[in-house]
ROROKOL-881995 format. One record per residue (C-alpha): residue in three letters; x, y, z. Coordinates in nm, 3 decimals, padded with zeros to 5 digits. Layout:
N
<rest->ALA&x->X&y->Y&z->Z>
...
END
This chain:
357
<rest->UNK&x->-00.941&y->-07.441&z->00.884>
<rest->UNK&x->-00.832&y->-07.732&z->01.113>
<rest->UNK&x->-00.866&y->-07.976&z->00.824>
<rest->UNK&x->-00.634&y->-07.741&z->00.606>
<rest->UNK&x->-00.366&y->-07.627&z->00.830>
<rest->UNK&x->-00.341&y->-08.042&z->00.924>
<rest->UNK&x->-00.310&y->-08.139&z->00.577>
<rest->UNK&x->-00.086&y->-07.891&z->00.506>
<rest->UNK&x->00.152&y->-07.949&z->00.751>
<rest->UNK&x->00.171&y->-08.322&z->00.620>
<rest->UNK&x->00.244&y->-08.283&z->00.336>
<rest->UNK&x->00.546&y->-07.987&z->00.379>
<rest->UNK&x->00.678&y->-08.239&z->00.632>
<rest->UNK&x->00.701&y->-08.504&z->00.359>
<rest->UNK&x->00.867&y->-08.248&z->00.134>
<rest->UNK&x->01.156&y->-08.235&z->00.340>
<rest->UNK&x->01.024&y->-07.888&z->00.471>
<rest->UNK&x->01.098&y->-07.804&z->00.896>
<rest->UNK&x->00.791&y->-07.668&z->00.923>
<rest->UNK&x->00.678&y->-07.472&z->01.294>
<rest->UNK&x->00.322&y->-07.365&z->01.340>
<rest->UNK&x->00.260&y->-07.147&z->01.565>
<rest->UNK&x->-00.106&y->-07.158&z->01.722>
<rest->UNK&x->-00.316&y->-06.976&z->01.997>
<rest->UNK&x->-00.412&y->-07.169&z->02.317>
<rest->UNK&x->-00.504&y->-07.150&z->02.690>
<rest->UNK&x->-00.172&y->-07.131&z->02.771>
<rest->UNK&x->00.187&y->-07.108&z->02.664>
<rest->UNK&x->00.311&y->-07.484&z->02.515>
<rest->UNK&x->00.621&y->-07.629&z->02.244>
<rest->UNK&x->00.580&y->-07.989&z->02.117>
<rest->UNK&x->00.716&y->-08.170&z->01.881>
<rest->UNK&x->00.517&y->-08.348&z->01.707>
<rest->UNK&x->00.600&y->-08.541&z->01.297>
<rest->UNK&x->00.449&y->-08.250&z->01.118>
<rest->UNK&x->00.683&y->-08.012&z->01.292>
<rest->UNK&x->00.732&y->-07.797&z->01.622>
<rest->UNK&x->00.406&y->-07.638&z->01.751>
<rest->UNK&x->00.417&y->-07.342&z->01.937>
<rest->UNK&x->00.137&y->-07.260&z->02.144>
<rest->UNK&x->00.054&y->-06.891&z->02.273>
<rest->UNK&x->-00.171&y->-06.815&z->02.574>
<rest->UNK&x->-00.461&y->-06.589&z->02.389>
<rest->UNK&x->-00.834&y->-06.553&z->02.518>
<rest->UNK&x->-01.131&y->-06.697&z->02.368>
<rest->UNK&x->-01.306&y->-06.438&z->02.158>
<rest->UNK&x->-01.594&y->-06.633&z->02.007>
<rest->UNK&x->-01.756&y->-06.947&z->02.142>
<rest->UNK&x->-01.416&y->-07.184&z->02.196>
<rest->UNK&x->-01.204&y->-06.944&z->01.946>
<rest->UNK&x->-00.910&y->-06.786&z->02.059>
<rest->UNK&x->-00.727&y->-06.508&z->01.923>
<rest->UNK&x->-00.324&y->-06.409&z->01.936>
<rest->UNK&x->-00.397&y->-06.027&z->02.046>
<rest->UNK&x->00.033&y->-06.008&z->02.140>
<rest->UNK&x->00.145&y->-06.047&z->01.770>
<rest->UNK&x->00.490&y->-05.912&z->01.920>
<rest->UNK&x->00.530&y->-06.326&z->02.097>
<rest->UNK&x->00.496&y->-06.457&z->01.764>
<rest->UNK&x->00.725&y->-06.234&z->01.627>
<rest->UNK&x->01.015&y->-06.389&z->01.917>
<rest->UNK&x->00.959&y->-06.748&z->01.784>
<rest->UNK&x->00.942&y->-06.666&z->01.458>
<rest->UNK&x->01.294&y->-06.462&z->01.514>
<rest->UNK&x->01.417&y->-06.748&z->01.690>
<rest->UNK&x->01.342&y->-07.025&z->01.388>
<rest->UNK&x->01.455&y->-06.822&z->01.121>
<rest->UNK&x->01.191&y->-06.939&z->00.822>
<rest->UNK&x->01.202&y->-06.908&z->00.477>
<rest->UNK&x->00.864&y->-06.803&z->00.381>
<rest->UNK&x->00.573&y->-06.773&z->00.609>
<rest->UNK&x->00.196&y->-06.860&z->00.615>
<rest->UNK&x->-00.035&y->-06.701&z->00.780>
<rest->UNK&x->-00.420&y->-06.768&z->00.871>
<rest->UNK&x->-00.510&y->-06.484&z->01.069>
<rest->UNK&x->-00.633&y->-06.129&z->00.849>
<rest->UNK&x->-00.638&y->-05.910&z->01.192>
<rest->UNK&x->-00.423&y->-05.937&z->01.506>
<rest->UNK&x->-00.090&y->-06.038&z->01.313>
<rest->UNK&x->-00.076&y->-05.800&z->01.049>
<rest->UNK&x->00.241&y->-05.640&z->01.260>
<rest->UNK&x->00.423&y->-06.005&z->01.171>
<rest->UNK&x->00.387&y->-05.948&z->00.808>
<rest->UNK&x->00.554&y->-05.613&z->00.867>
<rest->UNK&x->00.838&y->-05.774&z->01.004>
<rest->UNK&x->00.862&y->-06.057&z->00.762>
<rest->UNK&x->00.905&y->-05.784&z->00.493>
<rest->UNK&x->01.176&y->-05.606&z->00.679>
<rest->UNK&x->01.303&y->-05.957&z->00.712>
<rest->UNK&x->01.269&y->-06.007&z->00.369>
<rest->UNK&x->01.046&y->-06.326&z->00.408>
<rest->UNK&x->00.786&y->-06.405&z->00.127>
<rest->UNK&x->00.432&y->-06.370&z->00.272>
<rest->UNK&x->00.112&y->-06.587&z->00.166>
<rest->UNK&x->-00.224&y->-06.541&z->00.310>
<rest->UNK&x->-00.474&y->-06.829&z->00.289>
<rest->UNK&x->-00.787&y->-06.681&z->00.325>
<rest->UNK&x->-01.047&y->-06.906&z->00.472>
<rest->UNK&x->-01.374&y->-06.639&z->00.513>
<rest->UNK&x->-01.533&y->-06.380&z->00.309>
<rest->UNK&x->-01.519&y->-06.124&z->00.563>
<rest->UNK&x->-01.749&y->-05.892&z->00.481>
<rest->UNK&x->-02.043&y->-06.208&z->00.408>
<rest->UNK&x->-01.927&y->-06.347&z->00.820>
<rest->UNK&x->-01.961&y->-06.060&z->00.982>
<rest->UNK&x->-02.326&y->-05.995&z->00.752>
<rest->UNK&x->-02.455&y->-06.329&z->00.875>
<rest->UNK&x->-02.346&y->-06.293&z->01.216>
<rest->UNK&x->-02.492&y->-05.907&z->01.279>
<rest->UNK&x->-02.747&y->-05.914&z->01.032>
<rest->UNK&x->-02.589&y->-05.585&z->00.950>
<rest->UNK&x->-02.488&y->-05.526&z->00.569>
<rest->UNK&x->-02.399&y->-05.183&z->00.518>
<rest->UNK&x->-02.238&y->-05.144&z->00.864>
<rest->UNK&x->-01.973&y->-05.394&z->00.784>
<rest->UNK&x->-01.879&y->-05.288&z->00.414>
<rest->UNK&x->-01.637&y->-04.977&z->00.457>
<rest->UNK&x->-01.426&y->-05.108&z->00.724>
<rest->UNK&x->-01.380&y->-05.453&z->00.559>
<rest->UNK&x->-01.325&y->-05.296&z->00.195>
<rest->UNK&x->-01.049&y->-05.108&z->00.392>
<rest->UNK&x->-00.886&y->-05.400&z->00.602>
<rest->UNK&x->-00.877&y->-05.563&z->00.234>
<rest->UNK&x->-00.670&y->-05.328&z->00.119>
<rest->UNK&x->-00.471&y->-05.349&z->00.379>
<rest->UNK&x->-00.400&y->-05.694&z->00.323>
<rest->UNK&x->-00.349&y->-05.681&z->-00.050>
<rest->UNK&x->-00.088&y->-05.396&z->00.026>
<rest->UNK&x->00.089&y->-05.585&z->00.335>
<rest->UNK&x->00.102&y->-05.968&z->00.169>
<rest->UNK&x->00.281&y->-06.099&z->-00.164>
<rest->UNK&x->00.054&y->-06.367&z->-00.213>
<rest->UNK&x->-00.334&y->-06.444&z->-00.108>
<rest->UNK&x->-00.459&y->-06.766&z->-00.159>
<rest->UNK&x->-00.769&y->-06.812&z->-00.204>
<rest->UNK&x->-01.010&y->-07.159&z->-00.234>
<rest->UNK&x->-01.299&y->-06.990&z->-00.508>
<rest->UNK&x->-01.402&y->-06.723&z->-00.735>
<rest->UNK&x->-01.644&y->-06.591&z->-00.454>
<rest->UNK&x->-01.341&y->-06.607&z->-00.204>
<rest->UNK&x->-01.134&y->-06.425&z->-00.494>
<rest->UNK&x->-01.412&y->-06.167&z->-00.585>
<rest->UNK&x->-01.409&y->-05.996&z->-00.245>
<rest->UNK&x->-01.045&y->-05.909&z->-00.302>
<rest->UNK&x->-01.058&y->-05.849&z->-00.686>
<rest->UNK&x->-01.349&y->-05.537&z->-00.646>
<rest->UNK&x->-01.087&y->-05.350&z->-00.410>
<rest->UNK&x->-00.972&y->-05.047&z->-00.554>
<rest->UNK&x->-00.618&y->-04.887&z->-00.554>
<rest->UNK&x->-00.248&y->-04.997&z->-00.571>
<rest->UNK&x->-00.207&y->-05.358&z->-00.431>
<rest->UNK&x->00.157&y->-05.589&z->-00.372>
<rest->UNK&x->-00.062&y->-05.926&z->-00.335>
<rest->UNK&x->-00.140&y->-06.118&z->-00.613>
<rest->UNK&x->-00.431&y->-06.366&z->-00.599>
<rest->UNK&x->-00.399&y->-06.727&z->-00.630>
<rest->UNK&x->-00.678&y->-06.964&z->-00.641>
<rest->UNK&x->-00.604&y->-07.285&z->-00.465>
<rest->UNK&x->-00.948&y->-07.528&z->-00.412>
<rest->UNK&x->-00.966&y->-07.756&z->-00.130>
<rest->UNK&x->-00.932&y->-08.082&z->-00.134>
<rest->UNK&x->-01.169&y->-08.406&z->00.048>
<rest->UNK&x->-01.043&y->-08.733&z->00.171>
<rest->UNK&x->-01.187&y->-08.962&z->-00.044>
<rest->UNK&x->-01.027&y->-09.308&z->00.120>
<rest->UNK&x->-01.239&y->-09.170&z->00.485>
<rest->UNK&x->-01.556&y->-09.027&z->00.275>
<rest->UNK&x->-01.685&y->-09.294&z->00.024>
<rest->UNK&x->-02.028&y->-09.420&z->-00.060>
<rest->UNK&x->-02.169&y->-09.723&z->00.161>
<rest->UNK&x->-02.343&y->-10.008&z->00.079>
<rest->UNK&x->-02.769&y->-09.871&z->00.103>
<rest->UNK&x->-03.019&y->-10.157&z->00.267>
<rest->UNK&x->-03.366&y->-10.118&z->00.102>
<rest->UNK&x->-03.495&y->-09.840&z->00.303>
<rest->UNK&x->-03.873&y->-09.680&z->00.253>
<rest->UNK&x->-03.918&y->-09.416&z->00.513>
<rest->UNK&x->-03.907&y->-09.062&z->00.503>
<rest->UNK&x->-03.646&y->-08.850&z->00.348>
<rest->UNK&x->-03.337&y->-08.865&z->00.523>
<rest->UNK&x->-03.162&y->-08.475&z->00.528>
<rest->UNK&x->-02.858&y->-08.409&z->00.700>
<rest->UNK&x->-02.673&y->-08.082&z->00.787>
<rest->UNK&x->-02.281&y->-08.150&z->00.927>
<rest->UNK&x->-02.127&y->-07.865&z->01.048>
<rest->UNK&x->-02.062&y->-07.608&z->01.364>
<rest->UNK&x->-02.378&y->-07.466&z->01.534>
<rest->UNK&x->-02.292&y->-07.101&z->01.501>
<rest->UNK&x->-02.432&y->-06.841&z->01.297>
<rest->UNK&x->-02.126&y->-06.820&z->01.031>
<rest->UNK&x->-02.222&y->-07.175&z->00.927>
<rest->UNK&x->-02.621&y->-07.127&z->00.856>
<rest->UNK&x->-02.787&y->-07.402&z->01.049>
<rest->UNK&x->-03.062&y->-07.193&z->01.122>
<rest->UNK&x->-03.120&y->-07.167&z->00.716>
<rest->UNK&x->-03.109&y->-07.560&z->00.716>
<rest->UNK&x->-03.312&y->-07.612&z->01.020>
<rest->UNK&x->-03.585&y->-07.372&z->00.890>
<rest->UNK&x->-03.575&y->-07.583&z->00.532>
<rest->UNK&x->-03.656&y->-07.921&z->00.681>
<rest->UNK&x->-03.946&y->-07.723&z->00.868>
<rest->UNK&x->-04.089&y->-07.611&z->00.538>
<rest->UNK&x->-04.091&y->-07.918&z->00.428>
<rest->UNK&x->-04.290&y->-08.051&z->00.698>
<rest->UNK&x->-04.547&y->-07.767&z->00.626>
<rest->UNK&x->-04.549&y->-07.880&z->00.325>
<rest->UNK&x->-04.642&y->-08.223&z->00.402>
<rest->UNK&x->-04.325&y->-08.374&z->00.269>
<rest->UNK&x->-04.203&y->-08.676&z->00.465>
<rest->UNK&x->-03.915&y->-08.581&z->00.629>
<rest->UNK&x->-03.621&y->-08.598&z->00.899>
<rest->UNK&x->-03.301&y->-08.371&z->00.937>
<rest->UNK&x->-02.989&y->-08.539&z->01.101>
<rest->UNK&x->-02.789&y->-08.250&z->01.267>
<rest->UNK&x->-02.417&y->-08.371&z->01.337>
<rest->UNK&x->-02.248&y->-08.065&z->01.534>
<rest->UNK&x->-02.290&y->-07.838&z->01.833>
<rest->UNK&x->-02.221&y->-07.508&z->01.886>
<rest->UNK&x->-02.334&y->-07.169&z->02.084>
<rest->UNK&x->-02.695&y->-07.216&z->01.851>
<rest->UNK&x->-02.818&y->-07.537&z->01.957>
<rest->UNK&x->-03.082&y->-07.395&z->02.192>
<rest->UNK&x->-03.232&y->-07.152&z->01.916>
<rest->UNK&x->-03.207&y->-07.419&z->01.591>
<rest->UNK&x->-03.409&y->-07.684&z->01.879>
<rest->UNK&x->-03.676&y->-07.356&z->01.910>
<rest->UNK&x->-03.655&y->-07.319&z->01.492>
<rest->UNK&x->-03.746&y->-07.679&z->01.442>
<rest->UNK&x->-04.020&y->-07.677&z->01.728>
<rest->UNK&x->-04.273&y->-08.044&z->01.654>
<rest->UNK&x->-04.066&y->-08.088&z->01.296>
<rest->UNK&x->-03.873&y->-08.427&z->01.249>
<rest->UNK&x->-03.468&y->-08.282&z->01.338>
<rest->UNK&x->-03.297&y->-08.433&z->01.576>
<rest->UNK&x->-02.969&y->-08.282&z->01.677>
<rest->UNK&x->-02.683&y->-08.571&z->01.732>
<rest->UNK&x->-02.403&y->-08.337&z->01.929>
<rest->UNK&x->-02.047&y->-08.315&z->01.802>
<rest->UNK&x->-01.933&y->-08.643&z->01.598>
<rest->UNK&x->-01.538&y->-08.673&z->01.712>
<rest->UNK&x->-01.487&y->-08.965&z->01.469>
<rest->UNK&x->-01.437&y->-08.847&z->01.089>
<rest->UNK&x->-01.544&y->-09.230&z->00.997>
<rest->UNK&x->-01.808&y->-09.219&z->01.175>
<rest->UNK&x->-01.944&y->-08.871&z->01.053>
<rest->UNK&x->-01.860&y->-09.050&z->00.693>
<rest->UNK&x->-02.095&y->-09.351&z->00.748>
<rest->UNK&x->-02.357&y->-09.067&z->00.877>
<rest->UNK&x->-02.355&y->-08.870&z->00.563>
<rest->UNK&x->-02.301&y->-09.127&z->00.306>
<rest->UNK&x->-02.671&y->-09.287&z->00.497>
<rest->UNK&x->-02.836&y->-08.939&z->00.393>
<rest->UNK&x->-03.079&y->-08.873&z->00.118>
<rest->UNK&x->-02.958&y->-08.552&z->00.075>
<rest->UNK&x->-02.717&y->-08.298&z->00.270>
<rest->UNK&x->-02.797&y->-07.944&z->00.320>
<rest->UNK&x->-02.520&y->-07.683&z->00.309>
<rest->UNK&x->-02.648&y->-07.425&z->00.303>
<rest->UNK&x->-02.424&y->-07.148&z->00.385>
<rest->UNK&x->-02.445&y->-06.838&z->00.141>
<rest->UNK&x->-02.056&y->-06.715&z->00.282>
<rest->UNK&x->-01.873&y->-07.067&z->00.287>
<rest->UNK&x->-01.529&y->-06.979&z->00.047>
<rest->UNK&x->-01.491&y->-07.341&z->-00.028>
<rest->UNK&x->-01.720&y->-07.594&z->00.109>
<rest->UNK&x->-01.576&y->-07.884&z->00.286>
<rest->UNK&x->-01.881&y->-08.024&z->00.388>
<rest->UNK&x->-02.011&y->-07.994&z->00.028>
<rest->UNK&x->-01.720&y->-08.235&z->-00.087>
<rest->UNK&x->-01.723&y->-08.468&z->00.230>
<rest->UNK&x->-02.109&y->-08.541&z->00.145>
<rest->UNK&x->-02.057&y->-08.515&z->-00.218>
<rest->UNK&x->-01.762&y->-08.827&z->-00.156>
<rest->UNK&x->-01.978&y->-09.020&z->00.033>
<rest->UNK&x->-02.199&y->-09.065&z->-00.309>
<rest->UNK&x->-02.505&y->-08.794&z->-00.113>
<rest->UNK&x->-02.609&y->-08.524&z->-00.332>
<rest->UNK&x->-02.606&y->-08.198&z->-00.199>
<rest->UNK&x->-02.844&y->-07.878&z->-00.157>
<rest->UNK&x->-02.651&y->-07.535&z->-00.152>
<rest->UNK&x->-02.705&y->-07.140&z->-00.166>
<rest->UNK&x->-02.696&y->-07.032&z->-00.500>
<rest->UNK&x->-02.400&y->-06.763&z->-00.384>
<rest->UNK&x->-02.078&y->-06.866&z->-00.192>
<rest->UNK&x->-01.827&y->-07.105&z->-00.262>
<rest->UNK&x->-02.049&y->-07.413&z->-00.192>
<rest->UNK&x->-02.247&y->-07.379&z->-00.533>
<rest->UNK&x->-01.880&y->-07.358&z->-00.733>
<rest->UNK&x->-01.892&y->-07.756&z->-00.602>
<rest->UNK&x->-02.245&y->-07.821&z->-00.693>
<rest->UNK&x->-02.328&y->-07.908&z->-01.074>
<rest->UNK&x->-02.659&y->-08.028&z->-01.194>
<rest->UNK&x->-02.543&y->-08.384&z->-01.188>
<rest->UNK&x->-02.493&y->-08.395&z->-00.815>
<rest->UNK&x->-02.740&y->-08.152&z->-00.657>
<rest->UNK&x->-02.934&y->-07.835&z->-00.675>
<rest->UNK&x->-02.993&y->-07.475&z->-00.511>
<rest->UNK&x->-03.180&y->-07.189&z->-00.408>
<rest->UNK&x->-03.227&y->-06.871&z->-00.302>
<rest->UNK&x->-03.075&y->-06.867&z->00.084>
<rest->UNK&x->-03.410&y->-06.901&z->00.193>
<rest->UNK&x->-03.657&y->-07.138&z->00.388>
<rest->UNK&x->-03.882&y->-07.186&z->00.039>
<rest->UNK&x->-03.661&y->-07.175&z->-00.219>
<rest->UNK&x->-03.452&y->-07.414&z->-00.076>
<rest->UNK&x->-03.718&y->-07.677&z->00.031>
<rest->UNK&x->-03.820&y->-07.624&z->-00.355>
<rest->UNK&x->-03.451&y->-07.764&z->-00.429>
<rest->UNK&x->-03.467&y->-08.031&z->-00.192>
<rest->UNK&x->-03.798&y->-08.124&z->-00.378>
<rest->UNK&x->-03.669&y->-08.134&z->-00.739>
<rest->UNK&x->-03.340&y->-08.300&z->-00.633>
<rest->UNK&x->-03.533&y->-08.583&z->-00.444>
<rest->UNK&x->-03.771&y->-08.610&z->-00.749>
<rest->UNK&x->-03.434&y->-08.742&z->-00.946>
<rest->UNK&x->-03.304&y->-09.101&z->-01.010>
<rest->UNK&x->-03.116&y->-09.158&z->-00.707>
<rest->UNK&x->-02.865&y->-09.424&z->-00.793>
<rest->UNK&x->-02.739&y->-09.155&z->-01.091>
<rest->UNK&x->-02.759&y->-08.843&z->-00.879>
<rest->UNK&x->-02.543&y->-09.046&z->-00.608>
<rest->UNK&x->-02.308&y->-09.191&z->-00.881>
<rest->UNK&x->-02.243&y->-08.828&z->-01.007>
<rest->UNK&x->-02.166&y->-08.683&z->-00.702>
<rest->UNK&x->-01.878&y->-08.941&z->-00.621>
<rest->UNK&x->-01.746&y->-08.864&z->-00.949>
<rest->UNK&x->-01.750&y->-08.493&z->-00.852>
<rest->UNK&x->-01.569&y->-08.524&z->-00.547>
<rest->UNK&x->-01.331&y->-08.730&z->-00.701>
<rest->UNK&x->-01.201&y->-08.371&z->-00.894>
<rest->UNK&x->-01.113&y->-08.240&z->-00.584>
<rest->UNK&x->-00.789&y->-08.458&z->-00.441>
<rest->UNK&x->-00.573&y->-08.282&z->-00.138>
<rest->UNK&x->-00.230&y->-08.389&z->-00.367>
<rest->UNK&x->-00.307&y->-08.129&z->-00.585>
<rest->UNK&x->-00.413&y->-07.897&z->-00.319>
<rest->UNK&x->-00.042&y->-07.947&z->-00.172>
<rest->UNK&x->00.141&y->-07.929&z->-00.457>
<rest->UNK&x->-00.020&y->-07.579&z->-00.553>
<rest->UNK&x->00.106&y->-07.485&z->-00.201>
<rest->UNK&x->00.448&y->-07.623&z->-00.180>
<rest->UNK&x->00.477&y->-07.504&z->-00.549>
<rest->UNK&x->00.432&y->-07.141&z->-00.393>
<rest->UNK&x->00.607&y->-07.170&z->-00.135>
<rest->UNK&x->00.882&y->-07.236&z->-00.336>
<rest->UNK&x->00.877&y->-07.041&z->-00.593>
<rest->UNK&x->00.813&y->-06.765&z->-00.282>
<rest->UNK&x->01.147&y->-06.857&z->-00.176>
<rest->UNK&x->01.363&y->-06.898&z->-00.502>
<rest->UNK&x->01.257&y->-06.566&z->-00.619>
<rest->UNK&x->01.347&y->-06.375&z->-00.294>
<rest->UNK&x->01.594&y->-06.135&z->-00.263>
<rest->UNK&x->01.722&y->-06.285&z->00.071>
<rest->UNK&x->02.072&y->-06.490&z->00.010>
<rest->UNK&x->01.970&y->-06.782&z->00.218>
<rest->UNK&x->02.251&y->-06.981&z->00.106>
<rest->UNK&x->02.478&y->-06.869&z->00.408>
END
C-alpha cells in the first residue's frame, strides 16, 4: 500500500493537483513535503507496527479545513463516517481497495465461515457509502461483484504497476549450485511465508537441491525459523534498499509468492522485472500476473507447490527469464496514474458541486 499511495501522490503532484494525505502515526504531525501536505494523526498500533485512525471525526477537521475536490480513501473500516460527510459535502468518493477481506481475515484466523457474514455485510456497506471502488484484479473485483442488493459504487479495475528502471534483470556469472528460491515480502500471516517456507522444506524431503532466500521480517520470524527446522532457508531481515532487494531477486532461480489472498501482486511483478520467474497460488491476484511463459502454480499447498517449483526449474532458463521481463514490462505505473487521475477527474467534472466560486 506504501508503494501505491507514494506513487500516487507523484504523479497527482505533477498533474498540477494540491494533493494532502492524511496518515495515522504515533503522534500528531503537518509537513510539507513535494508530493503535498501530510497530515499525521496520533492512532495506536493495532497489528504488529500498523496503526489505525479510530477518531475519524480529526480527519474530518483537516479535511474541512482543505476543502478537496474529490477524496481517496484506503481505509474500509474506521473512516466510513468521512465518506458520510464527503457526500453531504458533495465530494466524489473512490475507494482503492488493497485486500480481499474476507481471504485476510481467513488466513489470519484460520476461520472461514466465521468471517463470511460480517464481511459480505461491511461490503455492502461500502458499495452503498462510495461512488467508485477501485480495484487492482478480477479476484479483488469478485469479492464485491457476488454482493447482493442495491449498490451506488461502481467497480473499476485499475492493475498495479512495477518500477522497471529499479527492478531489471542482472548480468548471471556461471553458477552450479543448488536452486536458488527466494520469498520477498512481510513476515506476517496475511502474506503466506509459512506456505513458502514449508515449500522449500518439501523440496528438501524430496531430495531436491535447494536454498530459500527470505528478504523481510515480521511478527512470524520465530515460527517460519521452527517451519524450516535443518532445511537450507536462511532469513536475511528487512532489506531497506529497493536496489538492493532488486539485485537480490533478479540473483534468484525462482521466487515464491505464494499468497492465495494477494489482490495484485507486487512482489510477483518486482521478481517478474528482474527477468526471475515466479511460483504462485493458483487463486488470488498473483496468478492473474503469472502466464505459462514466466512461471507456474499450485494448489496453496506444501506439495503442489514444490511440484511447480519442479516443472518450472525443469524449463529453459534463459527463455523462462526472457519471458518474464517481457511480462512485467505490461504492467507500467504511467498507466496506473493516468487511470487514477482520469477518475479523479472525471469524479470531479461530473459533480454536482459548483466549484467554480
Amino acid at each position: 500500500m506504501k508503494v501505491v499511495v507514494e506513487r500516487l501522490g507523484a504523479a497527482y503532484t505533477r498533474a498540477g493537483v494540491e494533493r494532502l494525505l492524511v496518515i495515522p502515526g504515533p503522534e500528531d504531525a503537518r509537513v510539507r513535503t513535494p508530493a503535498g501536505t501530510v497530515v499525521q494523526i496520533k492512532a495506536p498500533r493495532v497489528v504488529g507496527d500498523y496503526r489505525m485512525i479510530v477518531q475519524p471525526w480529526r480527519v474530518i477537521e483537516v479535511l474541512e479545513e482543505f476543502a478537496p475536490t474529490s477524496l481517496e480513501i484506503s481505509d474500509k473500516s474506521t473512516l466510513l463516517p468521512v465518506t458520510r460527510w464527503a457526500r453531504r459535502a458533495g465530494v466524489p468518493t473512490v475507494l482503492f481497495s488493497h485486500e480481499h477481506m474476507s481471504a485476510m481475515l481467513q488466513l489470519r484466523t484460520g476461520r472461514a465461515g466465521s468471517v463470511a457474514a460480517p464481511i459480505s455485510l461491511l461490503n455492502r456497506i461500502l458499495l452503498r457509502q462510495f461512488d467508485t471502488i477501485v480495484v487492482t484484479s478480477a479476484y479483488a473485483a469478485a469479492e464485491f461483484a457476488r454482493v447482493p442488493g442495491p449498490r451506488t459504487a461502481r467497480l473499476l479495475k485499475v492493475p498495479l504497476g512495477v518500477d522497471l528502471e529499479t527492478f531489471h534483470p542482472r548480468e548471471r556469472p556461471a553458477y552450479d549450485g543448488p536452486l536458488r528460491l527466494v520469498h520477498a515480502g512481510r513476515l506476517s500471516r496475511e502474506k503466506s511465508p509459512h506456505l513458502a517456507v514449508a515449500t522449500a522444506v518439501e523440496l528438501h524431503r524430496r531430495g531436491v537441491p535447494v536454498r530459500l532466500d527470505v528478504l523481510g521480517d515480521g511478527p512470524h520470524r520465530d515460527e517460519l525459523e521452527a517451519i524450516a527446522g535443518a532445511a537450507p532457508v536462511v532469513f536475511h531481515g528487512h532489506v531497506a534498499s529497493r536496489s538492493e532487494l532488486a539485485t537480490r531477486l533478479a540473483a534468484a532461480d525462482i521466487s515464491l509468492s505464494v499468497c492465495p489472498a494477494e489482490t495484485f501482486g507486487l512482489a510477483v511483478l518486482e521478481a517478474l522485472a528482474c527477468g526471475t520467474p515466479v511460483v504462485t497460488a493458483d487463486v488470488g491476484g498473483g496468478r492473474e500476473l503469472v502466464d505459462r511463459s514466466c512461471g507456474a502454480w499450485g494448489s496453496p499447498d506444501p506439495s503442489s507447490l514444490a511440484d511447480a517449483v519442479e516443472r518450472l526449474a525443469a524449463r529453459p532458463a534463459d527463455v523462462v527469464r526472457a519471458s518474464a521481463r517481457r511480462r512485467a514490462c505490461e504492467f507500467t505505473w504511467d498507466r496506473t496514474e493516468s487511470a487514477m487521475l482520469a477518475l479523479h477527474l472525471d469524479a470531479v467534472a461530473s459533480s454536482p458541486v459548483d466549484r467554480s466560486a
